[in-house]
FITOR-353793 format. One line per field, with one value per residue (C-alpha): x, y, z; residue in three letters; residue number from 0. Coordinates in nm, 2 decimals. Example, Ala and Ser with C-alpha at 12.3 -4.5 7.8 and 13.67 -1.06 7.14 Angstrom:
% FITOR-353793
u: (1.23|1.37)
v: (-0.45|-0.11)
w: (0.78|0.71)
rest: (ALA|SER)
nr: (0|1)
END
This chain:
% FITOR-353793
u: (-9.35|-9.39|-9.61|-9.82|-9.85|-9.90|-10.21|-10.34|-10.36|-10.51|-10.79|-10.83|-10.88|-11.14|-11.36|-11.32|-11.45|-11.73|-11.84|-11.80|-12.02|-12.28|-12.29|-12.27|-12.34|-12.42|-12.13|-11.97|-12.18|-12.09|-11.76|-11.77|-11.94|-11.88|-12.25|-12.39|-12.35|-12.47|-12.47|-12.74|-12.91|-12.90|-13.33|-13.29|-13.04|-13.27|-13.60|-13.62|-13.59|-13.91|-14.24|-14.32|-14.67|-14.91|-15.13|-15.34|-15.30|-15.50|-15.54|-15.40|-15.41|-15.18|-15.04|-15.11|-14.85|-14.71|-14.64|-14.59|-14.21|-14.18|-14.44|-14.23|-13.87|-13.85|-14.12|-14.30|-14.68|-14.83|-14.82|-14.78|-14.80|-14.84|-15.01|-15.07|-15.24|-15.17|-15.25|-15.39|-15.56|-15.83|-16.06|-15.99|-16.06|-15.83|-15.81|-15.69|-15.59|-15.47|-15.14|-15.18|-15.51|-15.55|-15.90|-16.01|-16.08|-16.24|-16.28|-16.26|-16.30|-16.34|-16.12|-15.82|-15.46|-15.11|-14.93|-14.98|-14.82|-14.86|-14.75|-14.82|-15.16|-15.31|-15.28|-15.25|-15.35|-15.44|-15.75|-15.76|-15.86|-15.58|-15.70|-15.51|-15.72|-15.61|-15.80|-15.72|-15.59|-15.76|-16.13|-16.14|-16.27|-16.17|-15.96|-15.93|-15.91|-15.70|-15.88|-15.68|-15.69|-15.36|-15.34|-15.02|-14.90|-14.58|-14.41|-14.57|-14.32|-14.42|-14.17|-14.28|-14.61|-14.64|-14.71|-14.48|-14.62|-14.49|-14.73|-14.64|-14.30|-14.43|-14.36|-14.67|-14.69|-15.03|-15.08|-15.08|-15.40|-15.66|-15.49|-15.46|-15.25|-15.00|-14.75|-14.64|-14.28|-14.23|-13.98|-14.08|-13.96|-14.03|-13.86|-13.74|-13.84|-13.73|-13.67|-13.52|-13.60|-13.33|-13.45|-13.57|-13.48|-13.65|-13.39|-13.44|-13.29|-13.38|-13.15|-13.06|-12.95|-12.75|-12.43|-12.42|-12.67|-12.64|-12.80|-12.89|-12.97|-13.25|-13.30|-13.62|-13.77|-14.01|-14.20|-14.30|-14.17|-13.98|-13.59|-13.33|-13.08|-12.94|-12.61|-12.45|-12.34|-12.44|-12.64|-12.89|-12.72|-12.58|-12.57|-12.61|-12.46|-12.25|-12.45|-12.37|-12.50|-12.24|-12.34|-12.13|-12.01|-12.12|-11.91|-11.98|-11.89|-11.68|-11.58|-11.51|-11.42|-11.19|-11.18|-11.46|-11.57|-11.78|-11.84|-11.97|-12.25|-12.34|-12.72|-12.80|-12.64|-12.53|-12.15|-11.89|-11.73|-11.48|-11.38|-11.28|-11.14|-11.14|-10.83|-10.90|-10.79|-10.54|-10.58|-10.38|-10.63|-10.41|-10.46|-10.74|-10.78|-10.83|-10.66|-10.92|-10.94|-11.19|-11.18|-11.26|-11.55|-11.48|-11.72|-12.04|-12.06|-12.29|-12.24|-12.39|-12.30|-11.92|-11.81|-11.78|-11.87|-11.72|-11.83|-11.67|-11.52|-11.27|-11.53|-11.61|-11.42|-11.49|-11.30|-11.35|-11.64|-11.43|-11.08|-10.83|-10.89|-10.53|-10.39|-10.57|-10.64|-10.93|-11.10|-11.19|-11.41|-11.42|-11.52|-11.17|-11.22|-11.53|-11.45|-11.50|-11.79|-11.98|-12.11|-12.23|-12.57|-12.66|-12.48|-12.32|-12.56|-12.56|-12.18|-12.16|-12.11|-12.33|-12.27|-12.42|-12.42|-12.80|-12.79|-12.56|-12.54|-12.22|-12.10|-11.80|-11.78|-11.68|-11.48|-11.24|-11.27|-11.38|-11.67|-11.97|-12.16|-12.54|-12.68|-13.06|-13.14|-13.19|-13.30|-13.18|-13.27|-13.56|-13.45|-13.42|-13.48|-13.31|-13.50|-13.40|-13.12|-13.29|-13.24|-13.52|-13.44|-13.74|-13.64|-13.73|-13.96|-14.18|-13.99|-13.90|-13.63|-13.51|-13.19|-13.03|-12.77|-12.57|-12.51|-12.56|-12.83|-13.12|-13.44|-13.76|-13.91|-14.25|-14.40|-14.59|-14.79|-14.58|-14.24|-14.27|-14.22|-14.24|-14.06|-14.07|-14.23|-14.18|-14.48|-14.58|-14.42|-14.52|-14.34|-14.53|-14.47|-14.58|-14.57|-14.79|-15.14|-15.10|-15.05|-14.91|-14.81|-14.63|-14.50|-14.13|-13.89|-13.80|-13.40|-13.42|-13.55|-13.29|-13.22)
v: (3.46|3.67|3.96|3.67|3.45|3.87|3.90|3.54|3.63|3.95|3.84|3.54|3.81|4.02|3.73|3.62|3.95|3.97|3.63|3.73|4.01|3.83|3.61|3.72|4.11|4.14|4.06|4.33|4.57|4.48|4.68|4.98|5.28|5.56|5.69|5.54|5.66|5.47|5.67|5.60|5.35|5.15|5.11|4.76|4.68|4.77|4.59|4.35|4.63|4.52|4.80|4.98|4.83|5.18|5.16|5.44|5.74|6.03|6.35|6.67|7.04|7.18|7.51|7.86|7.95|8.20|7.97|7.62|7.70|7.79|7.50|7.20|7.30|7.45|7.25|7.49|7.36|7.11|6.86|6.80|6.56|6.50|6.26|5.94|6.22|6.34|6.73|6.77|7.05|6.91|7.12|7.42|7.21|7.12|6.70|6.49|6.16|5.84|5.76|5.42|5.40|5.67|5.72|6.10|6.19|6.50|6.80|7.21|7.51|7.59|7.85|7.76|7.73|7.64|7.72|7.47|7.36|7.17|7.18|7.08|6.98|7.23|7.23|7.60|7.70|8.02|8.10|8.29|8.59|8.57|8.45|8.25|7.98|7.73|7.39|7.13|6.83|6.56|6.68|6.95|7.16|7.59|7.65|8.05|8.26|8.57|8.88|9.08|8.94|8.92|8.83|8.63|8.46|8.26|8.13|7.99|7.99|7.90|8.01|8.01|8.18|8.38|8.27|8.46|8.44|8.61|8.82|8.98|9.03|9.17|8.97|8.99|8.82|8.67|8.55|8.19|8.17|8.40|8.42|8.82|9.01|9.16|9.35|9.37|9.48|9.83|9.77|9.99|9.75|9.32|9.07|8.74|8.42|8.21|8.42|8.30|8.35|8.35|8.41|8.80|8.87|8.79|8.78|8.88|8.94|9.18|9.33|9.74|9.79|10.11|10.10|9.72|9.47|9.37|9.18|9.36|9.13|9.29|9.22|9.32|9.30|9.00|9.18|9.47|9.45|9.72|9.71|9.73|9.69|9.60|9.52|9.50|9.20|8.94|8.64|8.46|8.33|7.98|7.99|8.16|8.23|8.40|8.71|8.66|8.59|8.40|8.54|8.42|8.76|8.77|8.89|9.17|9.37|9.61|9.36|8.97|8.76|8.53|8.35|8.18|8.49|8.45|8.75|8.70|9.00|9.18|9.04|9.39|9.62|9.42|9.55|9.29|9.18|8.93|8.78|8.45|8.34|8.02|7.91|7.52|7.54|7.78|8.00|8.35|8.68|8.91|8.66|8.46|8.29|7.89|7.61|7.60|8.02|8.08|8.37|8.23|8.27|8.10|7.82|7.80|7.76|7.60|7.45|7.12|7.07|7.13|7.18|7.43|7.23|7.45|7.32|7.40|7.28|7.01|6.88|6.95|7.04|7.06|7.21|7.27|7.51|7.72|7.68|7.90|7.75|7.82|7.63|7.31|7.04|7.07|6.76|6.70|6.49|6.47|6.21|6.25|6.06|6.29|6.58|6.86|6.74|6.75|6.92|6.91|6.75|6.67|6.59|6.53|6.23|5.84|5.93|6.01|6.38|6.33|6.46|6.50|6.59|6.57|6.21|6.02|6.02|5.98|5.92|5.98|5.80|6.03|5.77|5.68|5.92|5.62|5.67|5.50|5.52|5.49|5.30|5.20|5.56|5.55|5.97|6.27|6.38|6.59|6.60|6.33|6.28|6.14|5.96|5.66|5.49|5.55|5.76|5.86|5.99|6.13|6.10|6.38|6.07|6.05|5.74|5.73|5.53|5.37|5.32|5.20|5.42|5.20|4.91|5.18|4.90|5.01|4.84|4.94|5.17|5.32|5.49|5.81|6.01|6.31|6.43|6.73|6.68|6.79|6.62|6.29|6.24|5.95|5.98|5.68|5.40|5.55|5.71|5.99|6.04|6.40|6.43|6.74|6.66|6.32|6.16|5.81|5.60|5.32|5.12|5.22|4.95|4.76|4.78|5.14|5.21|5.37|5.15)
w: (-18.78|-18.48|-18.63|-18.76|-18.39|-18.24|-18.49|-18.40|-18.08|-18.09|-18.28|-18.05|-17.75|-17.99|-18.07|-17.71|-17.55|-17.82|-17.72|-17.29|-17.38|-17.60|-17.37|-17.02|-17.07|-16.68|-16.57|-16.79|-16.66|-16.33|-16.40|-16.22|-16.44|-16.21|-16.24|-15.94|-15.56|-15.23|-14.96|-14.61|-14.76|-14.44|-14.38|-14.45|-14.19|-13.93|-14.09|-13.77|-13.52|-13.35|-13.37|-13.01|-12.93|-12.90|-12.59|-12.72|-12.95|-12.99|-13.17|-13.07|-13.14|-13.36|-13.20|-13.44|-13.67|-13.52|-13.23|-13.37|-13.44|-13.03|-12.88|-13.10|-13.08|-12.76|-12.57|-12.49|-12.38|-12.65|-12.37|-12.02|-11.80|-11.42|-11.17|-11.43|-11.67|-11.97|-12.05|-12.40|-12.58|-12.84|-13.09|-12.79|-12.52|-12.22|-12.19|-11.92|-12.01|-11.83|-11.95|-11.85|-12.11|-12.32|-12.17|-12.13|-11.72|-11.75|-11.99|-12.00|-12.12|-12.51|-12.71|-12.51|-12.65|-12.60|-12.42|-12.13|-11.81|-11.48|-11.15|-10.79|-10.90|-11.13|-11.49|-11.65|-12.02|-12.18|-12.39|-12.78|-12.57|-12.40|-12.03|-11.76|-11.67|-11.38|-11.33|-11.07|-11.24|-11.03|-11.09|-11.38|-11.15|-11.23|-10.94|-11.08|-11.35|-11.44|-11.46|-11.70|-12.07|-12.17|-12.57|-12.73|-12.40|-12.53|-12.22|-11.84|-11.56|-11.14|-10.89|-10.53|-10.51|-10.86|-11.19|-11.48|-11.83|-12.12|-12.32|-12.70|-12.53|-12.20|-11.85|-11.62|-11.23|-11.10|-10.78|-10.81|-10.56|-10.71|-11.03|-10.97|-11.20|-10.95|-11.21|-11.56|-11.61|-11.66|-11.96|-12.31|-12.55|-12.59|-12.42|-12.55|-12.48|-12.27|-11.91|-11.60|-11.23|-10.99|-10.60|-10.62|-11.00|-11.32|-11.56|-11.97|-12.31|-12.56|-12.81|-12.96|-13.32|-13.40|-13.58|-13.47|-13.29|-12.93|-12.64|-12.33|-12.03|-11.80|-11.40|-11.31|-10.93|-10.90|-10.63|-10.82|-11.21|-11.24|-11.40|-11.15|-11.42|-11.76|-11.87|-12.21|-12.43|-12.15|-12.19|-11.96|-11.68|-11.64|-11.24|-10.95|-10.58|-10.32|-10.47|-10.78|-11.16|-11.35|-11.71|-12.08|-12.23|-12.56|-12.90|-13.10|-13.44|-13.21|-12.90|-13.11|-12.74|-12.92|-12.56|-12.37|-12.10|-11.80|-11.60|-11.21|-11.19|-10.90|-10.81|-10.69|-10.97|-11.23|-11.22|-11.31|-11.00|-11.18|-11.49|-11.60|-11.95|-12.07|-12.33|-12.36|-12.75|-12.65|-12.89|-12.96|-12.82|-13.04|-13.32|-13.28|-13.59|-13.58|-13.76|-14.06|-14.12|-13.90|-13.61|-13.27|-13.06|-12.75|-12.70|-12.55|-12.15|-11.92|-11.57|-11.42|-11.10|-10.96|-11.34|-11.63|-11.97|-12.28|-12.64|-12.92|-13.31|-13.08|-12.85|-12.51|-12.25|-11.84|-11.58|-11.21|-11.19|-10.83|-11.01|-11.17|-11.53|-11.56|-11.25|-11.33|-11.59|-11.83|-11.97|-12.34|-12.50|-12.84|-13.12|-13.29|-13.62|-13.73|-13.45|-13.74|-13.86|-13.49|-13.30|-12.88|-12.88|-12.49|-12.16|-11.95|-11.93|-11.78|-11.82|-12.15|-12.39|-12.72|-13.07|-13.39|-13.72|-13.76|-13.93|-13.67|-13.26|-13.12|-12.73|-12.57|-12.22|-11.96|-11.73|-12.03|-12.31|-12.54|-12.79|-12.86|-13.21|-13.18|-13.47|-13.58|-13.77|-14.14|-14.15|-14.05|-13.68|-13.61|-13.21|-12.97|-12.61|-12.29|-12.05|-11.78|-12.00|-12.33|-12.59|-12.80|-13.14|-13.36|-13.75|-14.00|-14.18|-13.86|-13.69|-13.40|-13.25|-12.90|-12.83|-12.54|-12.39|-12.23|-12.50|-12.77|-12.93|-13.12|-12.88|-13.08|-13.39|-13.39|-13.66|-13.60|-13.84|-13.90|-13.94|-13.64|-13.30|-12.94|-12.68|-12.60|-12.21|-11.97|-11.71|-11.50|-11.70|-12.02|-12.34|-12.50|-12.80|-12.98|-13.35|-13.51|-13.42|-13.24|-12.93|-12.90|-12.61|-12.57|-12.25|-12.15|-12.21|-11.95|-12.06|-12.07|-11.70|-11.52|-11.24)
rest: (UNK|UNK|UNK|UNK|UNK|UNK|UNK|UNK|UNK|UNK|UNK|UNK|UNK|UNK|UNK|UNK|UNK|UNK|UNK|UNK|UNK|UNK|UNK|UNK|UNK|UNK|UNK|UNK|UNK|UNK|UNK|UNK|UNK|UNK|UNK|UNK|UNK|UNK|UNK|UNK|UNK|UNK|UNK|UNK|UNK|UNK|UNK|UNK|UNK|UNK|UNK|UNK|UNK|UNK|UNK|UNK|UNK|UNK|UNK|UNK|UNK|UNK|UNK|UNK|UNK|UNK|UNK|UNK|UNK|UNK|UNK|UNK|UNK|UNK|UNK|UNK|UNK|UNK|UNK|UNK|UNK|UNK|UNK|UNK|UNK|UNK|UNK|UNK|UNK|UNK|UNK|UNK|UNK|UNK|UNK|UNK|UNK|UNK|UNK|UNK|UNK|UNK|UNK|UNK|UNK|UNK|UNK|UNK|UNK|UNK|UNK|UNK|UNK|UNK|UNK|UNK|UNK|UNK|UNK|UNK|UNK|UNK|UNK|UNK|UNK|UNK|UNK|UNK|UNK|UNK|UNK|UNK|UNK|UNK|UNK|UNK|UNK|UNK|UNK|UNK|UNK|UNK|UNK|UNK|UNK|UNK|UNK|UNK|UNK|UNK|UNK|UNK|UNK|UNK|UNK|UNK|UNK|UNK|UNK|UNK|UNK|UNK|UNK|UNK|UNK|UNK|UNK|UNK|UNK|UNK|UNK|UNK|UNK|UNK|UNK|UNK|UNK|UNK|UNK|UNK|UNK|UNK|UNK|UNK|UNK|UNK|UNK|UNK|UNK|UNK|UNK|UNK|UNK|UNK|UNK|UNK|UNK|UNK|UNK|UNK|UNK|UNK|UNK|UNK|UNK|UNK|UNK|UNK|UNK|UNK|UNK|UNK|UNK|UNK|UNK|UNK|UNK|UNK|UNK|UNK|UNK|UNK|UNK|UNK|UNK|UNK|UNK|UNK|UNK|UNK|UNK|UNK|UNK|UNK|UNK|UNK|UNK|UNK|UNK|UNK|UNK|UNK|UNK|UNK|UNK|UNK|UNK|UNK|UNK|UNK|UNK|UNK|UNK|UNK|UNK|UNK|UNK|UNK|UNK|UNK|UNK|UNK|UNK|UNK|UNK|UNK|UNK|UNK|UNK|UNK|UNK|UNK|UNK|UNK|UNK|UNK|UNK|UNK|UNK|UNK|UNK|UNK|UNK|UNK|UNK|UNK|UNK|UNK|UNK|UNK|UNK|UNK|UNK|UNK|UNK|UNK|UNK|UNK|UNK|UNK|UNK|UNK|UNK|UNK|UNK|UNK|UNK|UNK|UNK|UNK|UNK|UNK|UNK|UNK|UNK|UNK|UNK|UNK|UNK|UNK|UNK|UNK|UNK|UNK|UNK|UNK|UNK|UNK|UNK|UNK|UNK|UNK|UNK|UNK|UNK|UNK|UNK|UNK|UNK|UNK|UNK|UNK|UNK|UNK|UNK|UNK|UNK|UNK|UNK|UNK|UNK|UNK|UNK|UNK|UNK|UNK|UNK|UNK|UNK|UNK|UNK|UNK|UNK|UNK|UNK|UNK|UNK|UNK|UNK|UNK|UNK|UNK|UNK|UNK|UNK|UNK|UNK|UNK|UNK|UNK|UNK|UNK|UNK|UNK|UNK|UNK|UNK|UNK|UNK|UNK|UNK|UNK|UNK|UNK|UNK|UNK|UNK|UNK|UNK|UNK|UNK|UNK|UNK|UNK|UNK|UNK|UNK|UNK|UNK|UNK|UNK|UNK|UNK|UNK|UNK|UNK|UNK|UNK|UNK|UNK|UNK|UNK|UNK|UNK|UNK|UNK|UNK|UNK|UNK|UNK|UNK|UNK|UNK|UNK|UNK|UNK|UNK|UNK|UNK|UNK|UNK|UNK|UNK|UNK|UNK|UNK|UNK|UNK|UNK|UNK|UNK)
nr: (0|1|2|3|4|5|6|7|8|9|10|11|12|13|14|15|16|17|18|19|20|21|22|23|24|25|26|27|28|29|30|31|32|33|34|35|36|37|38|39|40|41|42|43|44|45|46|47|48|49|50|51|52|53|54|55|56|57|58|59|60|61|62|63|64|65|66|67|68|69|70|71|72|73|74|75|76|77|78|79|80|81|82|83|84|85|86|87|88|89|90|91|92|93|94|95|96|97|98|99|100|101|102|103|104|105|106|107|108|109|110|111|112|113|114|115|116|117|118|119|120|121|122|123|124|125|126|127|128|129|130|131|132|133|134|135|136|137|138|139|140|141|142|143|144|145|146|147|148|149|150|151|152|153|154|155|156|157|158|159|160|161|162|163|164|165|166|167|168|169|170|171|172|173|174|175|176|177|178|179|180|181|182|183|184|185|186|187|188|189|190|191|192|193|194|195|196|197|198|199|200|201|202|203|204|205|206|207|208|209|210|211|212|213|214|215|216|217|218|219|220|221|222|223|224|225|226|227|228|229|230|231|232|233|234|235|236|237|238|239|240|241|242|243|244|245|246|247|248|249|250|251|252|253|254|255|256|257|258|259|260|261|262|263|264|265|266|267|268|269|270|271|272|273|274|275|276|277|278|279|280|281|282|283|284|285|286|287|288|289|290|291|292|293|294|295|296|297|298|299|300|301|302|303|304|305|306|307|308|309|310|311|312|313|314|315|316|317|318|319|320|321|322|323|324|325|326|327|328|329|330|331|332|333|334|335|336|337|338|339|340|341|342|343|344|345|346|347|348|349|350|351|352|353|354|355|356|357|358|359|360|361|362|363|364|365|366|367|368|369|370|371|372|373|374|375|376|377|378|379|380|381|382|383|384|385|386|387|388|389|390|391|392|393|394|395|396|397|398|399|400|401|402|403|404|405|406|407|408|409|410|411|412|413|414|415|416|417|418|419|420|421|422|423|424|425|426|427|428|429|430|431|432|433|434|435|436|437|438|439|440|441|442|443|444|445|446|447|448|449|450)
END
């Protein structure tokens, strides 16, 4: 009796399930199969986020080849801005236009190129044939130009009275009056971009290959040009004072620096004077291999204002820039649920660190350690910007996105026409926007002003 009630029942639960899925197929699909993945698919959430209304947009050179890499991701002279104007470069000629109305002021030159900069009332940009030309920004009037044509000018720097600019790897000095060439450094081999002035030095890198590869940092008179001297393994510096360059040591093959190292330089020789080593993960120099297999580098170290900022695989840390880093206690700020997955974006800023991972933005509040996740992005990040309490993040898809620092709300999307940009600008009320070969403005939001 019970084999035959066990076999009634079975077949009752066979003709069942055929007739669920003759019936209602979908919902036995809607079992999970295992062969579908959702991952940021989050474009819809943000559908609403209301469009930035464009003022005015208009076209913009696109920098050479060999420069376009240089002018976008280090920001380096597509556009500048000054006075109300925008500072454009269109089909080789120099543009100044109201920010306020897009409408062109006046116009210069022809054959000219990035890169482009201005200052105290001029506006400066090179030529194909490689000459300085400076133009007062109010009237478009030549106020000089350089004598010597100086081919592959990268880099335009004004300190004092002298204009620097970097030329195939050489640094030259013009009078920034007459626009006469005054030196060009005396140095046999190129420099890198970007150099440093720091009261009488001009400070660069280059590196030597041998058995291994190594930086050489470069201190070279900025009266004359000539190389007072060089030291080894030592990057740009990250302040200055009491006679003194305070200068990151950097590892090599034959020296690793498992320890963050700052050397204080002598401004006049270049001799290490002292040495401080930073420990915040406090990590083993005679075994100086990290939790994950990795051998430690120290962290990169850079100094705003009365504190030494250290980032690293656990965050950032900050400690009392005149202190014993021993004697004292060292803040960290980390995003701790995704902390090995980030890493140090921007900041200290409106009192917040940011990280990254290139797809999300995350704050850590500086006052209380707590973090902040900044929503509204649906693409990876192509860069983003910090300006007044806004944060400006340009996607790889060519979106760009405000958010506001503070509530850590998305406030408006604009679409621009490509996916490279230059920095975003704030001048005179107005955002402007740079994506490759386009200029687009829109008014700053009135949540984002800083106060």
């Amino acid at each position: 009796m019970r084999g035959t009630l066990l076999k009634s029942y079975l077949r009752t639960v066979i003709i069942g399930l055929g007739l669920l899925l003759m019936v209602n197929p979908v919902q036995a699909a809607a079992v999970d199969s295992h062969t579908s993945y959702v991952g940021s698919n989050f474009e819809d959430y943000y559908a609403n986020l209301p469009a930035a209304k464009v003022e005015w947009s208009t076209t913009i050179d696109v920098p050479a080849a060999e420069n376009s890499s240089t002018d976008y991701l280090m920001g380096n002279g597509v556009v500048s801005v000054g006075e109300g104007k925008a500072f454009i470069l269109q089909k080789g000629q120099l543009l100044a236009i109201n920010v306020q109305t897009g409408k062109v002021v006046w116009k210069y030159g022809a054959k000219l190129k990035t890169p482009l900069l201005y200052q105290d009332g001029v506006a400066y940009v090179t030529s194909e044939a490689g000459t300085i030309y400076a133009v007062h920004a109010a009237t478009g009037k030549n106020k000089w130009s350089s004598f010597i044509n100086s081919k592959g000018i990268s880099q335009l720097v004004i300190d004092k009275d002298q204009l620097f600019a970097t030329a195939s790897g050489d640094i030259q000095s013009y009078n920034l009056k007459d626009g006469k060439l005054q030196w060009r450094d005396n140095f046999n081999a190129p420099l890198f971009d970007p150099f440093v002035i720091e009261d009488n030095l001009i400070l660069a890198e280059n590196s030597e290959s041998g058995a291994y590869t190594y930086n050489i940092l470069h201190a070279f008179d900025r009266i004359t040009g000539k190389e007072l001297w060089n030291s080894r393994n030592h990057s740009l510096p990250i302040a200055a004072g009491n006679g003194t360059l305070i200068s990151q040591r950097q590892a090599t093959l034959m020296d690793l620096i498992p320890l963050t190292t700052l050397d204080h330089l002598d401004v006049k020789t270049g001799k290490v004077v002292k040495t401080v080593e930073y420990n915040p993960n406090n990590i083993d120099p005679e075994n100086p291999v990290t939790e994950d297999g990795y051998i430690s580098s120290g962290g990169i170290a850079w100094i705003i204002g009365d504190r030494i900022y250290i980032g690293g695989q656990k965050g950032v840390f900050s400690y009392p820039a005149n202190a014993d880093p021993a004697t004292v206690t060292r803040d960290n700020y980390t995003y701790a649920s995704m902390a090995s997955k980030l890493s140090y974006a921007a900041g200290p800023y409106d009192g917040k660190i940011l990280f990254s991972d290139n797809q999300s933005i995350y704050g850590v509040k500086m006052v209380n350690k707590t973090a902040v996740q900044y929503g509204g992005l649906s693409n990876p990040i192509a860069r983003f910007d910090l300006l007044g309490h806004g944060m400006y993040v340009a996607q790889t898809d060519g979106k760009l996105v405000a958010i506001d620092l503070i509530s850590a709300k998305p406030i408006l999307q604009l679409k621009t026409s490509d996916r490279v940009f230059g920095p975003t600008l704030l001048e005179n009320g107005m955002i402007i926007v740079q994506s490759k070969g386009k200029l687009t403005a829109f008014k700053e939001p009135q949540a984002l002003k800083m106060k």
